[in-house]
KEVO-448313 format. One record per residue (C-alpha): x, y, z. Coordinates in nm, 3 decimals, decimal comma, m for minus. Layout:
N
<node><X>X</X><Y>Y</Y><Z>Z</Z></node>
...
END
This chain:
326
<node><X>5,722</X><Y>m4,564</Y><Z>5,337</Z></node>
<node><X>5,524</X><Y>m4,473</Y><Z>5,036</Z></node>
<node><X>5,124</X><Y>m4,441</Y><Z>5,160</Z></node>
<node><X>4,992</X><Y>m4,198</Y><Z>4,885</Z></node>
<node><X>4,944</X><Y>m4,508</Y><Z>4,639</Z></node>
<node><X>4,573</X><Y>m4,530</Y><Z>4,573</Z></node>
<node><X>4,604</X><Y>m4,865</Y><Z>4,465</Z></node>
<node><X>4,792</X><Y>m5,199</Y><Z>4,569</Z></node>
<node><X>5,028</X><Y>m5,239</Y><Z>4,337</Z></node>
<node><X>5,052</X><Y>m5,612</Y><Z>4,232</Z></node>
<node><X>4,661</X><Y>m5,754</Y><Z>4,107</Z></node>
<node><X>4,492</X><Y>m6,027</Y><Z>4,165</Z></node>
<node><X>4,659</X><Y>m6,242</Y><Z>3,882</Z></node>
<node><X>4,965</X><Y>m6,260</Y><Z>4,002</Z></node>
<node><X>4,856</X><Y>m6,469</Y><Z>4,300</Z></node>
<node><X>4,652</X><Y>m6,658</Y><Z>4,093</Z></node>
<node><X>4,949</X><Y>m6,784</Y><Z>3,902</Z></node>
<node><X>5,156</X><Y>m6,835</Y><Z>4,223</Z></node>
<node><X>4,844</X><Y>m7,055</Y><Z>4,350</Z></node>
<node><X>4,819</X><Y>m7,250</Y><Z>4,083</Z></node>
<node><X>5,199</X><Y>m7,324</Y><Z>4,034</Z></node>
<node><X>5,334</X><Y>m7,285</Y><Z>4,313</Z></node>
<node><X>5,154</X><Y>m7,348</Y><Z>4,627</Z></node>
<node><X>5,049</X><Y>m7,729</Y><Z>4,703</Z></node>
<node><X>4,661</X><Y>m7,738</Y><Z>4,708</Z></node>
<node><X>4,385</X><Y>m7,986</Y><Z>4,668</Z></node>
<node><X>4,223</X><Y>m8,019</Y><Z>4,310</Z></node>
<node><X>3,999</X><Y>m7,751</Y><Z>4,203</Z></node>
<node><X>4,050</X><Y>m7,612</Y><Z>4,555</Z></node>
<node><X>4,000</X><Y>m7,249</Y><Z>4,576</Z></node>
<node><X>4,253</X><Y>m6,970</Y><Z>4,774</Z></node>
<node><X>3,934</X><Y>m6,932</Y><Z>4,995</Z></node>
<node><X>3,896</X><Y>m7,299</Y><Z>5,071</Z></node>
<node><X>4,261</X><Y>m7,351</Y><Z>5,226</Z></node>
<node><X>4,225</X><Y>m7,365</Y><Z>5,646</Z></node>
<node><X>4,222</X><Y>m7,078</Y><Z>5,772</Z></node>
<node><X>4,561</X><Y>m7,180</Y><Z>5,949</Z></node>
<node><X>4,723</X><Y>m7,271</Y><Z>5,641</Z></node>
<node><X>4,618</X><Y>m6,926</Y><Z>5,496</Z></node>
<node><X>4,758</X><Y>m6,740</Y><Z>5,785</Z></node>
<node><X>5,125</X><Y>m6,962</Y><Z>5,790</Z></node>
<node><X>5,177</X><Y>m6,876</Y><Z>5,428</Z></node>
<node><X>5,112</X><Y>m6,490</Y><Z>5,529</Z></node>
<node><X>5,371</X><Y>m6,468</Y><Z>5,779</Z></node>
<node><X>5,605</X><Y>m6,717</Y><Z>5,588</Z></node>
<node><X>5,573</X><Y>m6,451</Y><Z>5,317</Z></node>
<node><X>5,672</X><Y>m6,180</Y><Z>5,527</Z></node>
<node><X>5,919</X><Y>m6,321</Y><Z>5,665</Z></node>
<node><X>6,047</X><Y>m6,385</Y><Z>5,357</Z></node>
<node><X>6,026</X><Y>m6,038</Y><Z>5,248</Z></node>
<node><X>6,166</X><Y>m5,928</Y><Z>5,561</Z></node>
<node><X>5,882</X><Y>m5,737</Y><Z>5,645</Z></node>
<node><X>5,863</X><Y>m5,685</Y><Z>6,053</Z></node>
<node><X>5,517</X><Y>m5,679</Y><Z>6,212</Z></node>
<node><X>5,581</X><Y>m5,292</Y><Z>6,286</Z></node>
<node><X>5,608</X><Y>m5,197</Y><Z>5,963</Z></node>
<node><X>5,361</X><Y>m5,393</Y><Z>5,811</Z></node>
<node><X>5,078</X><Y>m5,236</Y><Z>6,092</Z></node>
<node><X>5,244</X><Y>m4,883</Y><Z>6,028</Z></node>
<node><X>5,178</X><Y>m4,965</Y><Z>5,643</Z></node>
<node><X>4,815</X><Y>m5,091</Y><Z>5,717</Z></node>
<node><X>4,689</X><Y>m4,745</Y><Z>5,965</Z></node>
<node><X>4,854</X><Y>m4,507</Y><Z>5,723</Z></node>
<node><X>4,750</X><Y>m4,636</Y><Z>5,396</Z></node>
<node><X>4,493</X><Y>m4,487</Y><Z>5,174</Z></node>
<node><X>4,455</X><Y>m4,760</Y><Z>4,913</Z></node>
<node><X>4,119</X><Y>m4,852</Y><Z>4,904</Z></node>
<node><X>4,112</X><Y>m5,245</Y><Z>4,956</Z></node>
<node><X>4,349</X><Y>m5,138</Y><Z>5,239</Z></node>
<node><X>4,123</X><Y>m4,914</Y><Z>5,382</Z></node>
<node><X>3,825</X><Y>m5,094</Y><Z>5,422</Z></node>
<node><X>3,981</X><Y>m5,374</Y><Z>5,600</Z></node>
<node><X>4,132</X><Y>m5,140</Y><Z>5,878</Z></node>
<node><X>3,770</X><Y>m5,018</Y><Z>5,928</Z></node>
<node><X>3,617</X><Y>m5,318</Y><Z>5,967</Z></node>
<node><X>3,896</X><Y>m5,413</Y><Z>6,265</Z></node>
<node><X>3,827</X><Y>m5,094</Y><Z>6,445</Z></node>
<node><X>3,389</X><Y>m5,102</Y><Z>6,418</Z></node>
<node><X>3,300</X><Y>m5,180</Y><Z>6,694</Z></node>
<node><X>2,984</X><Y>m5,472</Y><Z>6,704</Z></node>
<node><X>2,757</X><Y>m5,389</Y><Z>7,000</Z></node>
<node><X>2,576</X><Y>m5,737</Y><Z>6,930</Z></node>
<node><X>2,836</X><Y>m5,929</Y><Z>6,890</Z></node>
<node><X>2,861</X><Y>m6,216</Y><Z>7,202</Z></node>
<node><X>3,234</X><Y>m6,242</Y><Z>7,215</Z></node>
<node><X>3,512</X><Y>m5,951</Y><Z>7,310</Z></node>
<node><X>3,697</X><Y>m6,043</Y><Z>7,013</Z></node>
<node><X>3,419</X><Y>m6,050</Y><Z>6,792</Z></node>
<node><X>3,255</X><Y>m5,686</Y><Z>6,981</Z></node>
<node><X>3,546</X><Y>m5,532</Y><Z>6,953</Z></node>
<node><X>3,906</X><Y>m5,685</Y><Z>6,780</Z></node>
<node><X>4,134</X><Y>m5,395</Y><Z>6,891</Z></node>
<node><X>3,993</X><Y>m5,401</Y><Z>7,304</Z></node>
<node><X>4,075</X><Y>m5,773</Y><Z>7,293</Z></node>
<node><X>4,436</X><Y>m5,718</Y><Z>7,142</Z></node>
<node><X>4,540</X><Y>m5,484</Y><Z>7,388</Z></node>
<node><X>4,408</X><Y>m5,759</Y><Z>7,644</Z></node>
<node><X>4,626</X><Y>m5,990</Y><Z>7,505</Z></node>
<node><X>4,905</X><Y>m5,789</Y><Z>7,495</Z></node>
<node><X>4,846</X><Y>m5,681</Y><Z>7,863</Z></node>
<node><X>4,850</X><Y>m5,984</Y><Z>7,990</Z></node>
<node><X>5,268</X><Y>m5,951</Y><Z>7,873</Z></node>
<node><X>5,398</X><Y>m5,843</Y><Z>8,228</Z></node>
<node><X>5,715</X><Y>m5,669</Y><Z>8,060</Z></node>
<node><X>5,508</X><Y>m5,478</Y><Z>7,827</Z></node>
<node><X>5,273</X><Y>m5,370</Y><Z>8,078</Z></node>
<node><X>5,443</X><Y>m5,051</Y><Z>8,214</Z></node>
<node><X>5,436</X><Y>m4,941</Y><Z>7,880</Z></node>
<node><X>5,137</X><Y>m4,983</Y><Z>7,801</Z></node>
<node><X>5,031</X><Y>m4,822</Y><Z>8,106</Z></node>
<node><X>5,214</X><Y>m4,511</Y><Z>7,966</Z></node>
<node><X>4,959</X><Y>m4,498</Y><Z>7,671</Z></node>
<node><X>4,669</X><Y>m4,526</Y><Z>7,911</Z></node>
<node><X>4,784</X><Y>m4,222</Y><Z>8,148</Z></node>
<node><X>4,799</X><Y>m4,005</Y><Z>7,861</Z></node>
<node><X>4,459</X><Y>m4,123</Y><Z>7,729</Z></node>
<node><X>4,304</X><Y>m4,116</Y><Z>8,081</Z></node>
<node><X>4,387</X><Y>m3,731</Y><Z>8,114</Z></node>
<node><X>4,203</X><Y>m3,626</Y><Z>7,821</Z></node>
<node><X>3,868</X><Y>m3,822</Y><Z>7,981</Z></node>
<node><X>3,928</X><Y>m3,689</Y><Z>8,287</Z></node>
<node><X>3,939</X><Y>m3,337</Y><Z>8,161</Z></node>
<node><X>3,682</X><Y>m3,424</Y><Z>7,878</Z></node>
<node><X>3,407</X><Y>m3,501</Y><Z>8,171</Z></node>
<node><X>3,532</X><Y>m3,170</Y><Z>8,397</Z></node>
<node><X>3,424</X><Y>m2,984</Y><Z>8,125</Z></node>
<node><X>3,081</X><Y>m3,074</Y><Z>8,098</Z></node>
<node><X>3,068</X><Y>m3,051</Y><Z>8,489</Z></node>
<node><X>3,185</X><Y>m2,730</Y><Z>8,472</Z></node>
<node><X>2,974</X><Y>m2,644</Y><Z>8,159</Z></node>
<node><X>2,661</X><Y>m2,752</Y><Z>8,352</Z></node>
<node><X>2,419</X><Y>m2,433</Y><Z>8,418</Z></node>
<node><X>2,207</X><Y>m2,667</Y><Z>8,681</Z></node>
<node><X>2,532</X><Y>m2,692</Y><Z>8,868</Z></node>
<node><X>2,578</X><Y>m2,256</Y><Z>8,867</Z></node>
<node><X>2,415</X><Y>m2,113</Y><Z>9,161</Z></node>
<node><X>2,314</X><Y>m1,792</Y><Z>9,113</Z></node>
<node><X>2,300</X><Y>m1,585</Y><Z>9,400</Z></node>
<node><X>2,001</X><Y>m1,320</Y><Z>9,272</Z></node>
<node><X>1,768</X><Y>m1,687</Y><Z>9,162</Z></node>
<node><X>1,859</X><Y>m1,842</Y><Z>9,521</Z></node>
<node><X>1,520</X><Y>m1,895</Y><Z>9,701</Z></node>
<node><X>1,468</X><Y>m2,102</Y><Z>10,015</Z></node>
<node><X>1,229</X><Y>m2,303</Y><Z>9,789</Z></node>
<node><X>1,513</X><Y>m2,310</Y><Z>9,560</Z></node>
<node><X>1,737</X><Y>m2,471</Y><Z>9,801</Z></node>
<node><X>1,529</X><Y>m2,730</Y><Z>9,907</Z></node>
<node><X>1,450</X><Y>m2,873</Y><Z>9,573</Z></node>
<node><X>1,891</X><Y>m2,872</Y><Z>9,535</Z></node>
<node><X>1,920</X><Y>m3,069</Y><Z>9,828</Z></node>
<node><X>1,920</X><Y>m3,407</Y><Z>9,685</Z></node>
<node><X>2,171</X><Y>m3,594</Y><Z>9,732</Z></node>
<node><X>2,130</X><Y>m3,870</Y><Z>9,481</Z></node>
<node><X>2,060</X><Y>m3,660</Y><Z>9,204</Z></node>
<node><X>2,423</X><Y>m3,461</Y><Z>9,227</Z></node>
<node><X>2,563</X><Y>m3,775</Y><Z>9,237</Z></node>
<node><X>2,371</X><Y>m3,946</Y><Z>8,962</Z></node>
<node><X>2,459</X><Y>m3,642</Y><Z>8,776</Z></node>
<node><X>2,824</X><Y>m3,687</Y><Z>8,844</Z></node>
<node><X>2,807</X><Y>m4,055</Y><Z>8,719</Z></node>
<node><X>2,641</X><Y>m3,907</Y><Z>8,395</Z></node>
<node><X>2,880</X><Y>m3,669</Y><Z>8,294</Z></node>
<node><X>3,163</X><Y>m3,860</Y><Z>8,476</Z></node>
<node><X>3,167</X><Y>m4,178</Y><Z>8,448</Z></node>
<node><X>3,527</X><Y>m4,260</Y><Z>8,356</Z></node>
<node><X>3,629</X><Y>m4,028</Y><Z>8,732</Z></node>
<node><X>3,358</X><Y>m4,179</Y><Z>8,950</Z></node>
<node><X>3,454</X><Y>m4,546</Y><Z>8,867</Z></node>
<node><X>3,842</X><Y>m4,492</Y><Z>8,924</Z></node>
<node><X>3,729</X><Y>m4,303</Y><Z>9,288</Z></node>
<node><X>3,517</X><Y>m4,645</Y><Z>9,317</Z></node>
<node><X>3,853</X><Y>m4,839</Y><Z>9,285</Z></node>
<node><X>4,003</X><Y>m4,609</Y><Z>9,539</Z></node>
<node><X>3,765</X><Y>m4,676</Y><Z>9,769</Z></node>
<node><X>3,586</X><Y>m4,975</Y><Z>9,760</Z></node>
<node><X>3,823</X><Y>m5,200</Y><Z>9,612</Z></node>
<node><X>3,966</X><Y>m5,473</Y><Z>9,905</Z></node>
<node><X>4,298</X><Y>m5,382</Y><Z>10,040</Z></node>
<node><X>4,567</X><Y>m5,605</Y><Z>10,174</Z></node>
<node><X>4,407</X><Y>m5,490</Y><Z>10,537</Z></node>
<node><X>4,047</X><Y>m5,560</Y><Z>10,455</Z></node>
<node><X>4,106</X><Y>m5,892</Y><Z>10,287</Z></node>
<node><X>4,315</X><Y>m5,973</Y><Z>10,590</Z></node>
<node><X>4,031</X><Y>m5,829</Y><Z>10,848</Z></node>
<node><X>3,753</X><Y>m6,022</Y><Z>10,664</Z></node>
<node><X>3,979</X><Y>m6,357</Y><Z>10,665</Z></node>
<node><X>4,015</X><Y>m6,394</Y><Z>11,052</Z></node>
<node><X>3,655</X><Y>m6,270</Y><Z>11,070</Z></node>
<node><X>3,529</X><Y>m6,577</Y><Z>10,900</Z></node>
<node><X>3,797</X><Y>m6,760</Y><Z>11,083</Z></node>
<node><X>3,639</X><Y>m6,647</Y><Z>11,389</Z></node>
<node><X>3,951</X><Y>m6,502</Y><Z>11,508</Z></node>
<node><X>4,065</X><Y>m6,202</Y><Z>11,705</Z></node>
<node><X>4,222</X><Y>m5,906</Y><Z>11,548</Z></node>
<node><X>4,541</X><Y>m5,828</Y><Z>11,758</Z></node>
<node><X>4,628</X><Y>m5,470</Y><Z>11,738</Z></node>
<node><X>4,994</X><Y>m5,523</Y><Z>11,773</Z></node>
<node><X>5,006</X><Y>m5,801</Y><Z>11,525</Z></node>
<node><X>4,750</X><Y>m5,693</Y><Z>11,251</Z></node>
<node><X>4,831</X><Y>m5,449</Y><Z>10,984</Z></node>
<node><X>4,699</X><Y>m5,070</Y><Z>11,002</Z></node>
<node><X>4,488</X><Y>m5,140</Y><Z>11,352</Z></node>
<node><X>4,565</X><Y>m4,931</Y><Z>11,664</Z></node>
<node><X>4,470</X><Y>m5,056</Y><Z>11,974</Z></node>
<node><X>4,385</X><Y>m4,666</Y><Z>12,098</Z></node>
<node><X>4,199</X><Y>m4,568</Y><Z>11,748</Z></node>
<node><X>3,848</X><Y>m4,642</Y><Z>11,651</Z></node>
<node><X>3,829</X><Y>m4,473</Y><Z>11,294</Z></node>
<node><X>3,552</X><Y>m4,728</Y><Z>11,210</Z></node>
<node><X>3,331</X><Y>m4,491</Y><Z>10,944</Z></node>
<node><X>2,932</X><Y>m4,499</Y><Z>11,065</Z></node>
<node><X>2,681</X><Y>m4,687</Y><Z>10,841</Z></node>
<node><X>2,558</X><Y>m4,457</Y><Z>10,637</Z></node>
<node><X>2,214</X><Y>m4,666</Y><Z>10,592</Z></node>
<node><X>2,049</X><Y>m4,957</Y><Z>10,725</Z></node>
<node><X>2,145</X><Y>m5,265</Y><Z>10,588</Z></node>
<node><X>1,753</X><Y>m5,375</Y><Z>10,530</Z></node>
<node><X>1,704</X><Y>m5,050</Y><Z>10,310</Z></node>
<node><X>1,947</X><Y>m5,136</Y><Z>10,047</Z></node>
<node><X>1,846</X><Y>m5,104</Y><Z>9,679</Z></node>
<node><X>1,843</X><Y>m5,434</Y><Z>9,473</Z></node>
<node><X>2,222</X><Y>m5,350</Y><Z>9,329</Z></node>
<node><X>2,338</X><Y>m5,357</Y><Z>9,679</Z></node>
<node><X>2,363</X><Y>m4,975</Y><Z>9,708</Z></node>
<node><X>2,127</X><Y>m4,760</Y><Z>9,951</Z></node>
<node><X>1,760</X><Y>m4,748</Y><Z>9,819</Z></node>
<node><X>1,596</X><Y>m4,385</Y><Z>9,802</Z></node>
<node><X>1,784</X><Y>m4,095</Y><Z>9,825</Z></node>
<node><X>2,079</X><Y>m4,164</Y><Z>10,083</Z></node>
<node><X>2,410</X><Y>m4,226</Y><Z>9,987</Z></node>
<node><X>2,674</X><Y>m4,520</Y><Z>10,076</Z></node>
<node><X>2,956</X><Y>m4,372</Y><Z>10,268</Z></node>
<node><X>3,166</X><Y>m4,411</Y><Z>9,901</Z></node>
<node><X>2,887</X><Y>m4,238</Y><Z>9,721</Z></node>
<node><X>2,942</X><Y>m3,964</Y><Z>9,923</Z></node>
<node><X>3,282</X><Y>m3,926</Y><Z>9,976</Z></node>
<node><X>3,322</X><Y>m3,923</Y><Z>9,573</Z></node>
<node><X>3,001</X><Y>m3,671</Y><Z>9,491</Z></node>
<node><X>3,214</X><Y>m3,432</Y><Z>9,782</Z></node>
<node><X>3,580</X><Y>m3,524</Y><Z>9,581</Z></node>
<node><X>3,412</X><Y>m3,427</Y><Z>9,223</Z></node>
<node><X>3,237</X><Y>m3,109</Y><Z>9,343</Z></node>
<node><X>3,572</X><Y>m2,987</Y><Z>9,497</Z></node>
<node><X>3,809</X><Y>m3,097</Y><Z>9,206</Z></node>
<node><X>3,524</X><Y>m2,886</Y><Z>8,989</Z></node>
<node><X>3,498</X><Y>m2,614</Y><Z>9,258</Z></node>
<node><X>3,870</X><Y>m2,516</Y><Z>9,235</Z></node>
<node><X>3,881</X><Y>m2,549</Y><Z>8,840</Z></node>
<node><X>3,608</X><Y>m2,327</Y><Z>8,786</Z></node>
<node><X>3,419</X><Y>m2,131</Y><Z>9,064</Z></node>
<node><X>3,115</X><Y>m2,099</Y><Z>8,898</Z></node>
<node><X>3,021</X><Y>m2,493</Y><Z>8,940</Z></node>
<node><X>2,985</X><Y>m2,415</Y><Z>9,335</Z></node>
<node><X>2,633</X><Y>m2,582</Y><Z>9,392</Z></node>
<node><X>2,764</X><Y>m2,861</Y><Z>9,647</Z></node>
<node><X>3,078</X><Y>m2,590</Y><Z>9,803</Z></node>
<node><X>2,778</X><Y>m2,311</Y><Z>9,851</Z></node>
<node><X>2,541</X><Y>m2,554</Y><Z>10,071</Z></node>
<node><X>2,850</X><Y>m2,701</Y><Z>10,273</Z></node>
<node><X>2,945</X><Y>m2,362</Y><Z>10,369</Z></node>
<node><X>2,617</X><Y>m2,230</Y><Z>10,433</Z></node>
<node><X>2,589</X><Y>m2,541</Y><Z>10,711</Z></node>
<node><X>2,940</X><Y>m2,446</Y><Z>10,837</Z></node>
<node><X>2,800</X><Y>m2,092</Y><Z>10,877</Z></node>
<node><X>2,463</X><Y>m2,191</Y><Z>11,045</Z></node>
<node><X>2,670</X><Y>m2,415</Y><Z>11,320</Z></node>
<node><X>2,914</X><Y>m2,075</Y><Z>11,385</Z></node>
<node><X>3,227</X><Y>m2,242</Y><Z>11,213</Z></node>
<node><X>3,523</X><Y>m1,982</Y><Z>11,233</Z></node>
<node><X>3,627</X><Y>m1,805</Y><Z>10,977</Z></node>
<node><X>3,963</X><Y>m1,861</Y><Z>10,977</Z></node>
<node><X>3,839</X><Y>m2,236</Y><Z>10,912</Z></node>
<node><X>3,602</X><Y>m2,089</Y><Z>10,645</Z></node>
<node><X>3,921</X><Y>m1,951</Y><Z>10,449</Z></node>
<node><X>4,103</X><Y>m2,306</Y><Z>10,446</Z></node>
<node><X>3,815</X><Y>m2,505</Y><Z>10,366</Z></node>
<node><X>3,724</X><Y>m2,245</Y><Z>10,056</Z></node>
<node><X>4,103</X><Y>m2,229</Y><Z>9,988</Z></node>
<node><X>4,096</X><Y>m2,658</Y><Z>9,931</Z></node>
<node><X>3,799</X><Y>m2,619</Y><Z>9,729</Z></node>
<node><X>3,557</X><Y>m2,757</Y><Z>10,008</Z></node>
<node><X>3,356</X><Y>m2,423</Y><Z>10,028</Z></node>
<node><X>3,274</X><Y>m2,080</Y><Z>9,906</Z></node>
<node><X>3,450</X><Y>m1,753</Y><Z>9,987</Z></node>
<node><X>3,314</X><Y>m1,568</Y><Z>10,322</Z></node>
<node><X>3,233</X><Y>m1,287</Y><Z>10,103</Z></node>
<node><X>3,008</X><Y>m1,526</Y><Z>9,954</Z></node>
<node><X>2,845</X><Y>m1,686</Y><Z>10,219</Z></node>
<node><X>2,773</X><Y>m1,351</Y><Z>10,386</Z></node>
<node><X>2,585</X><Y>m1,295</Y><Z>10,055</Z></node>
<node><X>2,427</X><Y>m1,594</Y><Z>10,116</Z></node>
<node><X>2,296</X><Y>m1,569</Y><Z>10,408</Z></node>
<node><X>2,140</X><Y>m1,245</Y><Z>10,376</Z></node>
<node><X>1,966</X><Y>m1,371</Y><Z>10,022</Z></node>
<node><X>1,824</X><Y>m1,611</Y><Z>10,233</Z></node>
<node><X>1,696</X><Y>m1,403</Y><Z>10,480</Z></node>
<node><X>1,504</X><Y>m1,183</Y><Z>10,227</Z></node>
<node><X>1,383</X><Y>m1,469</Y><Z>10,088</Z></node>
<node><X>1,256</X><Y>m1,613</Y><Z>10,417</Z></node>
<node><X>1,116</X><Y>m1,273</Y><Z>10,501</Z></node>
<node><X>0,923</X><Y>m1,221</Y><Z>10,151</Z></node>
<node><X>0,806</X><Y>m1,596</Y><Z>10,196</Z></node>
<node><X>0,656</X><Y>m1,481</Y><Z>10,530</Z></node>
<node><X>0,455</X><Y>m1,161</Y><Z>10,364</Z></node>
<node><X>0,310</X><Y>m1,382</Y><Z>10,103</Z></node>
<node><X>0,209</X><Y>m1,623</Y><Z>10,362</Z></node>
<node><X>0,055</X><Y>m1,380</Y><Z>10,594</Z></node>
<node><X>m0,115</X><Y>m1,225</Y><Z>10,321</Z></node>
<node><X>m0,267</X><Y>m1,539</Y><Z>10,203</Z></node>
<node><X>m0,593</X><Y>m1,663</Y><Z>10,296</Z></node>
<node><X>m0,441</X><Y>m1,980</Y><Z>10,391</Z></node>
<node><X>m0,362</X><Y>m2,072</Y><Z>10,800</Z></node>
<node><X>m0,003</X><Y>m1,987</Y><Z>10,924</Z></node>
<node><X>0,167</X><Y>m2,012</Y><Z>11,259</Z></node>
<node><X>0,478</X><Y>m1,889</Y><Z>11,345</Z></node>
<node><X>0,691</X><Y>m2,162</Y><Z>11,594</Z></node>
<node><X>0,983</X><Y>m1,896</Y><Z>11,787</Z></node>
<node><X>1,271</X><Y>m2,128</Y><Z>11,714</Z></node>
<node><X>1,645</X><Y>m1,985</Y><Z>11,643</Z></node>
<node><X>1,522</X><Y>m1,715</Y><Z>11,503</Z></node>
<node><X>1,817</X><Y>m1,546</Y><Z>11,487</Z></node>
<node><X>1,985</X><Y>m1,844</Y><Z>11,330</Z></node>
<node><X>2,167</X><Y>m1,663</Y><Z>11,045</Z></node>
<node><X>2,305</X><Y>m1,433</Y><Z>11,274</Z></node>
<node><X>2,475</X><Y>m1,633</Y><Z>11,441</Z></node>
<node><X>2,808</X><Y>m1,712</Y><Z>11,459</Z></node>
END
């Protein structure tokens, strides 16, 4: 197919001739005047006439660079932020709805989106993993420091900033209803039983009911927790991210660093140390021992300023050899 032409090659008088002898048309009626479903019929009768399949004649209008050409390909793919209507917003979104909604097509198309969805996924790890704020540094760790890290709405707001295409498919994975939940909440309304031996996925001997991660009176006005806790989903995809992160580059280790130094605190093994750093859940030992005694010099220089201040201190004997423990 010949796309180097810079211009079309038939002009505007030869369909003016063809309009005026050839196509039946009100008097004085302009091209421009005919309904718009006339105007599109004699299109496609044309092609078809010419034998022109829809394939090549979309192949003809993408790779084209005549002019006329041009400009109407760009105005399909603008996109029109004001516009009201998905067609109108954006003409090539609503086509591939349409052409979705073809159930032997689907799989298909399905193929184009994996391949698509890979490049977000690894566009948004990289500005995860490009993120200094999310780079501890061991020599800049402070206990101050650490507090003012510990927010857990913040990493995950942070997440949804730079990830938004990961954190909403981990929100389908987890907070979508299932065939089970649909089928829990139906013979809850029903005021019905659950049998275990009847129901799907229950176990009479099991209870793996997650805990509330907040009162239901504190939720925020979009349904989530207010403040700074997290819904049990939050949480479970802020810990997903930071691990999928962790592994790819070691350096984003803000959330794996904290985790372990709580492991540590509570005398977790080290052998379970080693498999939780080895699935991306932690830091290395090496670094946690590093850890902990930054910490300690930090809590110990903390204590000479404050003892040399003018300010009142007390000192409350509590764990105090809680680092050391293991």
């Amino acid at each position: 197919m010949d796309t180097n032409k810079e211009t079309l090659e038939y002009d505007q008088e030869l369909w003016e001739g063809i309009w005026q002898d050839k196509i039946p048309h009100e008097p004085n009626q302009t091209p421009k005047k005919m309904p718009f479903w006339q105007r599109l019929h004699l299109l496609f009768t044309f092609m078809v006439f010419l034998d022109i399949s829809l394939a090549l004649y979309l192949d003809f209008m993408f790779t084209s660079h005549i002019q006329q050409v041009c400009q109407r390909v760009r105005k399909y793919l603008q996109y029109y932020g004001s516009a009201t209507s998905p067609e109108d917003r954006f003409a090539p979104a609503w086509h591939w709805q349409i052409w979705h909604q073809n159930v032997n097509a689907r799989p298909h198309l399905h193929d184009i989106v994996e391949d698509c969805a890979k490049e977000i996924a690894l566009d948004e790890s990289d500005k995860i993993i490009t993120d200094s704020l999310l780079k501890i540094k061991m020599k800049e760790l402070t206990n101050e420091s650490i507090l003012s890290l510990l927010s857990p709405r913040s990493l995950y707001e942070k997440y949804c900033q730079y990830a938004p295409f990961t954190t909403g498919i981990l929100h389908v994975f987890t907070n979508s209803p299932n065939h089970y939940r649909k089928h829990k909440e139906a013979k809850e309304r029903s005021g019905q039983e659950l049998n275990f031996d009847e129901d799907l996925d229950l176990d009479a001997g099991i209870d793996d009911t997650l805990p509330d991660s907040m009162d239901p009176a504190e939720e925020g006005e979009d349904g989530g927790p207010s403040g700074e806790s997290l819904s049990n989903s939050e949480a479970v995809i802020r810990l997903v991210i930071a691990m999928l992160t962790y592994l790819q580059n070691c350096s984003t280790n803000l959330l794996p660093l904290f985790i372990g130094l709580f492991f540590v605190v509570n005398g977790t093994h080290t052998h379970v140390i080693e498999m939780l750093h080895n699935i991306g859940l932690l830091v290395s030992v090496d670094t946690l021992e590093r850890l902990k005694e930054q910490i300690s010099n930090s809590a110990i220089d903390y204590a000479i300023d404050l003892m040399a201040s003018p300010g009142l201190w007390f000192i409350i004997f509590d764990n105090i050899n809680i680092y050391l423990w293991k």
